[in-house]
N, C-alpha and C positions, 0 to 999 in steps of 0.2 A: 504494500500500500504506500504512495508518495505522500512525502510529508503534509502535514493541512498548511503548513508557512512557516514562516522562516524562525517562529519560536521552537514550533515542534523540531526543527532540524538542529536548532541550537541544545537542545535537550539531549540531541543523540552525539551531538560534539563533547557537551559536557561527562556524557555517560563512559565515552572513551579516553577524556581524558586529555581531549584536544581544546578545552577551551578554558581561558586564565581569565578571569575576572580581576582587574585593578582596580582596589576600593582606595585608593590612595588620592584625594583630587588633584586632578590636573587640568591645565590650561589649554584650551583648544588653538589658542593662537599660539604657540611653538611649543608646548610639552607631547598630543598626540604624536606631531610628523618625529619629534625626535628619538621619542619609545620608541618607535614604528621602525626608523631607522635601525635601529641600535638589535630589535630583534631580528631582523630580516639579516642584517649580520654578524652576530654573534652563536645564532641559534641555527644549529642543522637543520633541512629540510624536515628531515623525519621526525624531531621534538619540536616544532615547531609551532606557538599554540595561536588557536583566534583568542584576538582580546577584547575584551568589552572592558570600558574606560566606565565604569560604574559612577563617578561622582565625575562630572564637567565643573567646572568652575562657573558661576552663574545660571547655572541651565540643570531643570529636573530631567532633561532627556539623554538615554546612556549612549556613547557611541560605540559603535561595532567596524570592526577592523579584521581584515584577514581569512573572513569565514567562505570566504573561495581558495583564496589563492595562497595562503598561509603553505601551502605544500602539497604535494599530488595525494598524501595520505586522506587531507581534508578533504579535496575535490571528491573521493571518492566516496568519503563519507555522504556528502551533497546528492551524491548518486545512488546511495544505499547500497554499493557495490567493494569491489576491492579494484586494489590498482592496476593491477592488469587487465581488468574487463574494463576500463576507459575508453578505450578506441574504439570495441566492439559496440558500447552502448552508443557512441556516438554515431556509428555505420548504422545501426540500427534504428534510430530516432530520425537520420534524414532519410534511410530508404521508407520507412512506416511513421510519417507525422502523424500527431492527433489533433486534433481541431479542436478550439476551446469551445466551450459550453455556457452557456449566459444563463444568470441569475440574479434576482431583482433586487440583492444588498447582501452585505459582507461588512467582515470588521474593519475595514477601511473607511466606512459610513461612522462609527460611532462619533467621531467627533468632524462637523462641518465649521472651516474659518471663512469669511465672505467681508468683500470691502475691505475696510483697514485692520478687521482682525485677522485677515490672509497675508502673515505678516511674516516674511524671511526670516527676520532676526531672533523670531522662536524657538529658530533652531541650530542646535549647537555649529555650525558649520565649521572646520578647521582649516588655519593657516597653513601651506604645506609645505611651501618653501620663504621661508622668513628673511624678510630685508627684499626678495625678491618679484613674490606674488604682489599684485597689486591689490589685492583684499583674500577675504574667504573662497573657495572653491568646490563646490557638488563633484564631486567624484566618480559617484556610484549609480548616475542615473540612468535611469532606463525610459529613454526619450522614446513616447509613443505618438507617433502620427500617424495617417490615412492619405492613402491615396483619393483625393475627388471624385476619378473617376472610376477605378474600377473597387473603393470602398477597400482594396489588399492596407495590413497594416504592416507597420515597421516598426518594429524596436531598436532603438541602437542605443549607444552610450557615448556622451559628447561632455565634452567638459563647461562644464556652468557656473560662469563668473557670478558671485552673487554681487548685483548693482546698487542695490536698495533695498527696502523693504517688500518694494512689490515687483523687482525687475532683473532678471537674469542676463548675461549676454552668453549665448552660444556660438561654440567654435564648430562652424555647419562648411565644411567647405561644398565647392559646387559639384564632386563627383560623389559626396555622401548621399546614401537613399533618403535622407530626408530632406536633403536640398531639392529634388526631382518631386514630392510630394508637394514642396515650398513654390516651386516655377511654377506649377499647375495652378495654383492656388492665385499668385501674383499677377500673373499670366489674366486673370477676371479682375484685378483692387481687390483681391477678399484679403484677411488675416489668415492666417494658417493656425488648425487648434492642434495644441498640443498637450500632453500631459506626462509629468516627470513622476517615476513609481521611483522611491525608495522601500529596498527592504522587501522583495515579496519574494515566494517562492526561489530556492539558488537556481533551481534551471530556468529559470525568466534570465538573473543574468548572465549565464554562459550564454545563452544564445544573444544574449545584445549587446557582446562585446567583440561576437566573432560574422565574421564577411562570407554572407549569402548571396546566393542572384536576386536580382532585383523583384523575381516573382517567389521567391519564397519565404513564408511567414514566419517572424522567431517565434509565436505564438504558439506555430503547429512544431516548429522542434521542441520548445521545451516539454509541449505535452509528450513530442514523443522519448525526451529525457524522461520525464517522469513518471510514464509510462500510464498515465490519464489524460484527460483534458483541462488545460488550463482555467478555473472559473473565473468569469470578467464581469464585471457590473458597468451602469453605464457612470460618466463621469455628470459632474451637478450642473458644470456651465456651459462645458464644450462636447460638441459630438465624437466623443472616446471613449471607447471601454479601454479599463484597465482591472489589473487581478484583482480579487473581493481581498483576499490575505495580505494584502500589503499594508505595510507598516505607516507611511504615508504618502499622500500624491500630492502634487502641485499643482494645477489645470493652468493654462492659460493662452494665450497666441502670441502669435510672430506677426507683427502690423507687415506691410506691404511695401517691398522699397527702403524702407529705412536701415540704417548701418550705424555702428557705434563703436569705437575704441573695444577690443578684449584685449587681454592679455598682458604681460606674457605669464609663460605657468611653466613652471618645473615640469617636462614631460619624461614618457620612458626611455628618452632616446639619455637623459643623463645628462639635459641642457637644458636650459631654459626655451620652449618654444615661443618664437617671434610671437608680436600682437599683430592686430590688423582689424580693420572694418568687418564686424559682422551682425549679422540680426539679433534681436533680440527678445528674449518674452517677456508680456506683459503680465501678471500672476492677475487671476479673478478669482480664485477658490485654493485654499489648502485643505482637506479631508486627512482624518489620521486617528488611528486608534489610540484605547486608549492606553494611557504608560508609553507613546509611541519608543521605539529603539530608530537612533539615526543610524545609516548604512554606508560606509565612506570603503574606495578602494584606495590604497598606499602604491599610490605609485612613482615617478620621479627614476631616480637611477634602480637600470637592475641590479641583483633582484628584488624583487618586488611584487606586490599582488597581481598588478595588474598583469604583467608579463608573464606571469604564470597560468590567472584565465583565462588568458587571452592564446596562449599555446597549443592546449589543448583543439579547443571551437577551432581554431584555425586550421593545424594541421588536416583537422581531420573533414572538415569542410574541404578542403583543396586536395586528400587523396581521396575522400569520394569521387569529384569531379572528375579526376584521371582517371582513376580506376574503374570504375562504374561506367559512369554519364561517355568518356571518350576510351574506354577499355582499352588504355592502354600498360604495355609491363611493369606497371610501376607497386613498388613493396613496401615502402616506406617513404614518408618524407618529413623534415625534421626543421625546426623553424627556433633554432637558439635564441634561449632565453637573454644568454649574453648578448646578443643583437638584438634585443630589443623586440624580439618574434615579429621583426619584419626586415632589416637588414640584409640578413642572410637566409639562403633557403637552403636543404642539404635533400638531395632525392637518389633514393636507390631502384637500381632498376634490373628487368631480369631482359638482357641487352639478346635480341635474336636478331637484329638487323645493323649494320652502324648506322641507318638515320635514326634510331627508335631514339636516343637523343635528343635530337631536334625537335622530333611528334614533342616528345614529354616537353622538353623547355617552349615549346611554342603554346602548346594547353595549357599550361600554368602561368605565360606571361598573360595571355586573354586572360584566364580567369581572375587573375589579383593581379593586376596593372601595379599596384601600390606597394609590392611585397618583393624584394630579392632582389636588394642592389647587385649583389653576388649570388649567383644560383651556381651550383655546382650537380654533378652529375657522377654517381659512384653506381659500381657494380653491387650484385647482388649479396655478395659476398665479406658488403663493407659493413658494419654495422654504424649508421650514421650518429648513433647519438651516443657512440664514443669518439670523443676528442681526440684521442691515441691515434684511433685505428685510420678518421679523417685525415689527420696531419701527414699518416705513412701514407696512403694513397694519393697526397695531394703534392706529399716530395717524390714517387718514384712509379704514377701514372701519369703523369701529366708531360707534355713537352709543350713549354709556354708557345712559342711560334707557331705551334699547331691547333693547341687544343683551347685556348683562350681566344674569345671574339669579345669583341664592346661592340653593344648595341646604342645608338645615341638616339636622343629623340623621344623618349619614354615616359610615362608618368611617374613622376620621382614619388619614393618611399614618405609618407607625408611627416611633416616638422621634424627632417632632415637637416641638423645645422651644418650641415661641410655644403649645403645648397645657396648659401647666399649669405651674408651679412646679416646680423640681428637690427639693423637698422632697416631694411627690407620687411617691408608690409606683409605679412602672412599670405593675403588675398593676392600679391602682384603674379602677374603670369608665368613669372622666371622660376618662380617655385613651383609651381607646376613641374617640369619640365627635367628632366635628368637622363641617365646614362646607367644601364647593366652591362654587369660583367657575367660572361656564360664560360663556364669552365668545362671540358669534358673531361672528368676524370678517370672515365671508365680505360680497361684494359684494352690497346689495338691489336693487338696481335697475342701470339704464344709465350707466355711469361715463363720463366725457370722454376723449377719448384722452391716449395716455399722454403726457409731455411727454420724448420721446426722441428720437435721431437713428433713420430708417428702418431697418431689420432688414438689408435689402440695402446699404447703406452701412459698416453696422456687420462686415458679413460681408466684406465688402471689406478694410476696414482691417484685420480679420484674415488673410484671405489676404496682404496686401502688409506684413504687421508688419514683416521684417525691417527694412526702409526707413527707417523713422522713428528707428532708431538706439536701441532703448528696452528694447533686450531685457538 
């Protein structure tokens, strides 16, 4: 049975043992971002706990940190699964989505804010990078719009400058699916409604942090993460469902035409991302349960939350595509957290032709234009998501003159600082616009054999490990 929301799932964190409670008060404007730091690295993946900041300083509401991305043991808890069925559950949820199911109120109803009491400063929002951010920051939202015309929605996760009491600015650029929602909308003078869900179900945000096609629902992946349907209620001002379980929502629109100063913000990339002119929303209702829990991701330099949910949804979004959707040989593909899970791409493939290379880097530059300054290309034999075994293949398969191409002309990896100057506007077109490197690393020819102890000797030594006293 999937969790009822995000408390029920916080119960099953705590029951394992994954989740620290800090009753200590602390300062939203520079005490969370710097705990946060300080655990992401001090703390091993595998002890690595979610933390709920029980006492804010000024604010009865607790914030929660890390209860995705805190470590693949947690994701998986998220999943009611173990760590090696992550992938499969996730092949699984895009081949068989579930369609959410409407009902007419949920605990997101118990408390309605309207007019001046729909008031930002309610809630705890924290500082993330201090001296640097230009105020508070939403982190963890799950931006829900609608398409006009054919009614498909989108969830995604977009970083929200808090402006005011009642006014957001969003970092929307013009290839995100909610900008395409946005032009439709503009395109007539309307406003664009929108509604920001913190806090609901964890597979609402795996799917609204990882890159779908434009026709398909995060709504219907999370149901099929969770292996139900997602419940939606309708929102109070604007024409939006969102989940009944969420902790709280923000309703509001994006006027038409208008642009405003954002930024800049501490991003994944481990740099401050430029500011620039973008839209903004106007808040006309906040709804929130009661006791609400705030829901912030820790992101900034890896590692970090975000780069952690974001790996998963991703990779496994982009080997469905290949594998499935254009069945091609591909076994793996691996999207280092140390780059940011979008930097670097690493693909294994079971190579029967030498263009079968090309096939794959060409599927994968269509489908994520935005992903893989460096894509590389390994045999089937390499396991990509050792470091080791990459580095050998990349010193003693490759011959630079032959097997490296630059493609120029490309949709650059977004808030990319080696892309321009930080005095350079977010929105200007040059940022757009970059250069991939495509490496073939696969084997051309007959290699010598490998210089190792025989397979069956080696299997020995494992069967007789205790012996050797090394355990």
């Amino acid at each position: 049975m999937a969790y009822r929301d995000l408390r029920d799932y916080l119960e099953a964190l705590e029951k394992r043992g994954k989740l620290h409670r800090v009753t200590a008060e602390v300062d939203k404007d520079w005490e969370i971002a710097a705990v946060c730091r300080r655990v992401f690295q001090k703390i091993i993946p595998e002890r690595r706990p979610v933390l709920l900041f029980e006492r804010v300083k000024g604010f009865r509401i607790p914030v929660l940190v890390g209860s995705l991305g805190a470590s693949s043991e947690v994701y998986a808890v998220a999943l009611q699964d173990r760590v090696e069925n992550i992938h499969e559950r996730w092949e699984q949820a895009q081949t068989c989505p579930i369609k959410p199911t409407r009902v007419p109120t949920g605990p997101c109803k118990e408390n309605v804010l309207r007019g001046n009491d729909a008031d930002l400063s309610r809630l705890p929002v924290p500082i993330w990078t201090v001296g640097e951010d230009p105020g508070p920051y939403i982190t963890a939202p799950c931006v829900v719009s609608r398409d006009p015309e054919t009614q498909a929605y989108n969830v995604g996760t977009y970083r929200l400058q808090v402006k005011g009491p009642r006014k957001l600015g969003i970092q929307a650029h013009e290839g995100q699916h909610i900008s395409h929602h946005r032009r439709k909308y503009e395109g007539s003078g309307r406003s664009t409604p929108v509604a920001v869900v913190l806090g609901p179900d964890p597979t609402i945000e795996m799917a609204s942090v990882t890159k779908f096609s434009l026709d398909t629902e995060e709504y219907d992946i999370a149901g099929g993460l969770r292996g139900e349907p997602v419940p939606l209620v309708p929102c109070e001002t604007v024409p939006i469902e969102v989940p009944a379980t969420a902790e709280i929502v923000i309703e509001g629109e994006i006027p038409p035409g208008y642009r405003e100063l954002e930024g800049p913000f501490g991003e994944y990339t481990g740099y401050m991302g430029a500011s620039g002119n973008m839209p903004v929303i106007e808040v006309t209702c906040i709804t929130h349960r009661d006791d609400p829990i705030y829901r912030a991701f820790f992101s900034q330099m890896p590692p970090s939350e975000s780069s952690c949910i974001k790996q998963t949804g991703r990779e496994q979004s982009l080997l469905k595509h290949l594998k499935v959707d254009l069945r091609l040989p591909v076994l793996d593909l691996h999207l280092p957290e140390s780059a940011g899970v979008a930097g670097m791409m690493l693909i294994s493939i079971k190579k029967g032709d030498p263009l079968d290379v090309k096939r794959v880097v060409s599927g994968a530059m269509r489908y994520a234009e935005g992903f893989g300054k460096f894509i590389v290309v390994f045999d089937e034999d390499i396991e990509i998501r050792d470091h080791f075994q990459v580095d050998w293949a990349m010193s003693f398969h490759v011959q630079p003159a032959k097997d490296i191409e630059i493609i120029p002309e490309v949709q650059a990896v977004a808030l990319d600082p080696s892309q321009a100057p930080a005095d350079v506007p977010q929105e200007h077109p040059s940022r757009r616009i970059s250069s991939k490197v495509i490496i073939d690393a696969t084997r051309k020819h007959t290699f010598p054999a490998l210089s190792l102890p025989p397979k069956e000797h080696l299997r020995r030594v494992d069967a007789e490990w205790a012996k050797y006293g090394l355990e």
